[in-house]
Each structure stands twice: as structure tokens, then as C-alpha cells.
C-alpha positions as CSV (number, residue, x, y, z in Angstrom):
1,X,0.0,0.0,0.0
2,X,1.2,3.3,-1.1
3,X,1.3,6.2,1.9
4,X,0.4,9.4,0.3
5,X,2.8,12.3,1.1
6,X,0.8,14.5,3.2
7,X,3.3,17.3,2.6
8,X,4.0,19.2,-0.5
9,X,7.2,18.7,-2.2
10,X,9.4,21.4,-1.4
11,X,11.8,22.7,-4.2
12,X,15.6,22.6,-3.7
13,X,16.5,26.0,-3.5
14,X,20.2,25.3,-4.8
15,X,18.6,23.3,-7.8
16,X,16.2,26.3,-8.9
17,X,19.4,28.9,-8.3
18,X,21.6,27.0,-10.4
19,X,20.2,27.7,-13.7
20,X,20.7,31.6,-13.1
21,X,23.9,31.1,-11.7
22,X,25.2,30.5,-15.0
23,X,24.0,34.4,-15.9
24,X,26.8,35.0,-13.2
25,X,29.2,33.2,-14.2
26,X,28.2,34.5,-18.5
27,X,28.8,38.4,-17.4
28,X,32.3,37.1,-15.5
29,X,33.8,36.0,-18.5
30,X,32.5,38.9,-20.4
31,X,33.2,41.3,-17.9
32,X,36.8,39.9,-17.4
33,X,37.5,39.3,-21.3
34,X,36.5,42.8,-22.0
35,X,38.3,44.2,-19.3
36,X,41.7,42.6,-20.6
37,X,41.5,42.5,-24.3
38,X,43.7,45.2,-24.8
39,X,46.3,45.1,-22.3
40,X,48.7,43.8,-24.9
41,X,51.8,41.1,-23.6
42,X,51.3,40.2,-20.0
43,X,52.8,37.8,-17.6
44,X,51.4,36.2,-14.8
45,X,52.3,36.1,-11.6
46,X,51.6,33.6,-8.7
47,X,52.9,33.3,-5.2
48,X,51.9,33.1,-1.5
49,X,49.4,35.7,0.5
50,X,52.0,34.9,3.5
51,X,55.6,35.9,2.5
52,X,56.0,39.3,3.7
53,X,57.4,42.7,2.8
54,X,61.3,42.4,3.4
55,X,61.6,38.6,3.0
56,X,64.2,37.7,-0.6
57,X,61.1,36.4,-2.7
58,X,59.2,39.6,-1.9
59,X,62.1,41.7,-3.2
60,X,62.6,39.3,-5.6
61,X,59.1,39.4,-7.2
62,X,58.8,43.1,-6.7
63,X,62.2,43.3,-8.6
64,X,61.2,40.0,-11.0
65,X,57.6,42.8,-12.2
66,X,59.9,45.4,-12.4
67,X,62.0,44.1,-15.3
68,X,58.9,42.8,-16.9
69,X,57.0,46.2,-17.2
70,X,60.7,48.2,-18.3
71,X,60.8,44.8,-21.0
72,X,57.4,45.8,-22.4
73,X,55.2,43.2,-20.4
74,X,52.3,43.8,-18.4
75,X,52.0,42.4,-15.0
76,X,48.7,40.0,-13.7
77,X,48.6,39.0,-10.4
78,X,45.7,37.7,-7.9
79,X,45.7,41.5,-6.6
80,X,45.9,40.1,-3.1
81,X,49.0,40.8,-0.5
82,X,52.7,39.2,-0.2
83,X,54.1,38.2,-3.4
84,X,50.9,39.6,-5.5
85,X,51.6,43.0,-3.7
86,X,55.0,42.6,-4.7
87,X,54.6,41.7,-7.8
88,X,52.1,44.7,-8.4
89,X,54.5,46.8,-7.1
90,X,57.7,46.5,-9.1
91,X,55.1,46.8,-12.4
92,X,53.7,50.0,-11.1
93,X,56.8,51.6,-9.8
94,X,58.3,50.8,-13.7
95,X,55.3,52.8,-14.9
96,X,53.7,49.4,-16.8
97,X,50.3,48.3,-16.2
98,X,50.0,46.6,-12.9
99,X,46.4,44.4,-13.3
100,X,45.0,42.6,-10.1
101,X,42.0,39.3,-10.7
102,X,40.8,39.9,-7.1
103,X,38.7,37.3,-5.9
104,X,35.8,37.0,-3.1
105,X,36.8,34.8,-0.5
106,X,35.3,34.4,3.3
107,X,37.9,36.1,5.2
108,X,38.3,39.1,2.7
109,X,41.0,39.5,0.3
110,X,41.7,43.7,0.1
111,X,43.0,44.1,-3.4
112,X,46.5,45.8,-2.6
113,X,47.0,49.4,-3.3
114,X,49.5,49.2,-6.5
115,X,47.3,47.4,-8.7
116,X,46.0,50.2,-11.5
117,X,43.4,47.9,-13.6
118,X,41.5,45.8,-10.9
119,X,39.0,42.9,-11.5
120,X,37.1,41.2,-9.0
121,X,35.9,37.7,-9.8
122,X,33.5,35.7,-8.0
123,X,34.4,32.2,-9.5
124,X,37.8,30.8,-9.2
125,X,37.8,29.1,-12.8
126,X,36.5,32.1,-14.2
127,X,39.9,33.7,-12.5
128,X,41.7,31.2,-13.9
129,X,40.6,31.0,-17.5
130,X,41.6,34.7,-17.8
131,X,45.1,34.3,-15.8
132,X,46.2,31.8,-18.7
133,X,43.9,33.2,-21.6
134,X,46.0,37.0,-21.2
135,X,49.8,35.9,-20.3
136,X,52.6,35.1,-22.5
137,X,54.1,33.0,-19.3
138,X,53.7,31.9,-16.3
139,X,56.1,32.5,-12.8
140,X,55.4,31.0,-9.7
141,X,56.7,32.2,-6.6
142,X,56.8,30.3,-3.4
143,X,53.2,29.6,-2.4
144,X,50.9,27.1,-0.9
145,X,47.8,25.1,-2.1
146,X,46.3,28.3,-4.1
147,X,49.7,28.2,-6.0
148,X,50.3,24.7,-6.5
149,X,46.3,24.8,-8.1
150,X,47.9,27.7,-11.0
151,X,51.1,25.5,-11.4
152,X,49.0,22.2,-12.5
153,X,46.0,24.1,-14.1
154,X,48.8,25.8,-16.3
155,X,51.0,22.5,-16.7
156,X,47.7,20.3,-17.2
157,X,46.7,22.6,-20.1
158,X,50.6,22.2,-21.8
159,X,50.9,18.6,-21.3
160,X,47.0,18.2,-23.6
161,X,47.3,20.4,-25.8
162,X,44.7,22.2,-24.7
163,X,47.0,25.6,-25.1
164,X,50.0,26.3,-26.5
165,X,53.9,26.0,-24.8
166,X,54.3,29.0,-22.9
167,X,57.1,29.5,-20.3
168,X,56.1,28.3,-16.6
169,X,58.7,29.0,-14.7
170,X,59.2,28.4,-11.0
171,X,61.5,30.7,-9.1
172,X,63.6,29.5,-6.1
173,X,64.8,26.1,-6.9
174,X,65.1,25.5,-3.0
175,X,61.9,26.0,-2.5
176,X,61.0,24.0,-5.7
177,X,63.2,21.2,-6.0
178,X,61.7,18.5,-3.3
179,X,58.7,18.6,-5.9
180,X,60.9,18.6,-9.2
181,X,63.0,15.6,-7.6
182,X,59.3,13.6,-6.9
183,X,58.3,14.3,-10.2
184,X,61.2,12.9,-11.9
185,X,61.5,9.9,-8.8
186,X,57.7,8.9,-8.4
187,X,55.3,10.3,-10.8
188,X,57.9,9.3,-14.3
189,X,59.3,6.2,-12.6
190,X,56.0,5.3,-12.2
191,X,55.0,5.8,-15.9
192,X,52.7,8.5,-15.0
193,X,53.8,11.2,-17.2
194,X,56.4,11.3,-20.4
195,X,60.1,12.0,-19.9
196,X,59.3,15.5,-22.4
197,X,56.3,16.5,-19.7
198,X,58.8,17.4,-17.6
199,X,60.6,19.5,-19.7
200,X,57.6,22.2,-19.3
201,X,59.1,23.7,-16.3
202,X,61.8,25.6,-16.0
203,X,63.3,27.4,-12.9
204,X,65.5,30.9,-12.0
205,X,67.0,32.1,-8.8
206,X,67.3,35.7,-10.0
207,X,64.4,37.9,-11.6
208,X,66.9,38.8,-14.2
209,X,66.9,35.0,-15.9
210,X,63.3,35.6,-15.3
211,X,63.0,37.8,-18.2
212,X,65.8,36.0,-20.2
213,X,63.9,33.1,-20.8
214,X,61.0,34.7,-21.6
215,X,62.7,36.5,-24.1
216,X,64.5,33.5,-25.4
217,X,61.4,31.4,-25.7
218,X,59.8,34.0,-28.0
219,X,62.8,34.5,-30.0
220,X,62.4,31.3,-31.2
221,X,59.4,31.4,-32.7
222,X,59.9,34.4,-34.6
């Protein structure tokens, strides 16, 4: 026997938001596409809300933008503190654009005050589409999780095809070489990537080899 439901069926309200969610997540992409199509070359920057002013990767990224902007590139960062201030900071004191992706969080991210062509995003992947859809190459900084999500997104992307080569380049091979030695050790041993896969990072110690192979790897393919 069949027990009728003496209560109405109540509608999931997440169900009936998500089909205007994608609205939101539409006038993101426009929003951000429109706010960055003419910013010309651009490099992206990446690195940890928690290194602070004065430690060597700050004055390294600050010093890293710097050479970028004088070199003709714009600079993108996540607009946030530590290395993106930095970062924001060497391309605004060399006079280049100086573009922050700001993004809500729950404990509020300020944007920091050298960015001079801000974008707030709502949607992480909408952040991210536009960090590798605008930048000629990747650097990462020192970071944690947040960082490690750009590295693979970026290297991910490479590996399929999905984008063309660019330069990802990871500064500080101290910091970076435990994970370089595990990817060579573990994840090739094991047959879980191709010996050439690893060939899409490279790394620097000094924001001047920064710039020179950028400049190399578009030399190339002139």
C-alpha cells in the first residue's frame, strides 16, 4: 500500500538557483574578457598571501615585475598581499600596467594598493581561465595550495594540448626542488607522465633569468 505524502514537495532552492547562476558566471567571462583584451603582452604572476614585505622572494618578485614592465610586459597578479603586492608593485613603480584578478573569499581579500586595472571575480575558474587566456608566461613564486592549483591548471593545459607552450617558470629552486625531484623519482618512474612533460618547467633564482627566458622562448618562434 502506497502512503500518500501528506506534505507538498518542497523545491531545492540550490537546484532552482543553479540555472541563473550560470547568468553570473556568462557576465564574469564577459566582464573579465572585456576588461583585458587590450592590455597587450602580459605575464602572470603567482605566489603566497603569506611571505612578507622584506623577506628575498618579496624583493625578488617586486624586482622580478619590475623588469617585466621596463621589458614591455604587463603584469597579472591575484591582486591580493605578499608576493601579488610585490609583484604589483615592481610593475607599477616601472610605470607598466599593474592588473589585479581579485577574488571573493570568506575572510576578505583587500586588493592591494598598487594594482591600476582591478577585476574582481566571484568564481575561481573564471579567474583562472583569464590568468592563462591574457599571459605570454607563467612564474610562480613560493606559495601554498592556491599556488600549486595555478602550477597544474597551467602545466595540465601544456601537457593536452589544450594551449600552446608558454614558459612556466618556477622561481627558487630551494623552495621547488623537493617537488621537481618527486616528479622525476615517483610520478615518471611510475610511468605517470612522459620523460618531455617534464621539460615544461623551467626554474630561475634571479628575476633577471626571469626575463631572459621569456625573451628566449619568444625568440624562437619568430
Amino acid at each position: 500500500m502506497t502512503i500518500p505524502n501528506k506534505y507538498p514537495q518542497v523545491p531545492d532552492l540550490e537546484m532552482m538557483e543553479d540555472p541563473w547562476r550560470i547568468f553570473r558566471i556568462m557576465a564574469e567571462f564577459v566582464d573579465g574578457f572585456e576588461e583585458l583584451k587590450d592590455i597587450g603582452p602580459a605575464v602572470s604572476i603567482f605566489g603566497s598571501a603569506r611571505i612578507q614585505v622584506g623577506h628575498p622572494y618579496y624583493r625578488s618578485a617586486e624586482k622580478t615585475a619590475y623588469l617585466l614592465a621596463k621589458n614591455g610586459y604587463g603584469v597579472i597578479t591575484g591582486g591580493g598581499p605578499c608576493i601579488m603586492e610585490a609583484a604589483n608593485k615592481g610593475a607599477a613603480r616601472a610605470g607598466g600596467k599593474s592588473i589585479g584578478m581579485n577574488i571573493d573569499l570568506p575572510s576578505e581579500q583587500r586588493p592591494n594598493p598598487y594594482i591600476n586595472h582591478l577585476i574582481n571575480f566571484h568564481y575561481f575558474f573564471c579567474r583562472k581561465v583569464c590568468f592563462v587566456k591574457y599571459a605570454k608566461a607563467f612564474v610562480i613564486f613560493p606559495g601554498g595550495y592556491g599556488t600549486l592549483d595555478e602550477l597544474s591548471e597551467s602545466m595540465t593545459l601544456i601537457q593536452t594540448h589544450r594551449m600552446e607552450r608558454f614558459p612556466v617558470i618556477l622561481f627558487g629552486r630551494k623552495y621547488w626542488q623537493g617537488l621537481l625531484d618527486w616528479f622525476k623519482d615517483s610520478v615518471l618512474r611510475e610511468d605517470c607522465i612522459d620523460r618531455k612533460d617534464l621539460d615544461i618547467l623551467q626554474v630561475a633564482d634571479k628575476p633577471e633569468d626571469v626575463v631572459k627566458i621569456i625573451k628566449k622562448f619568444y625568440a624562437k618562434k619568430k
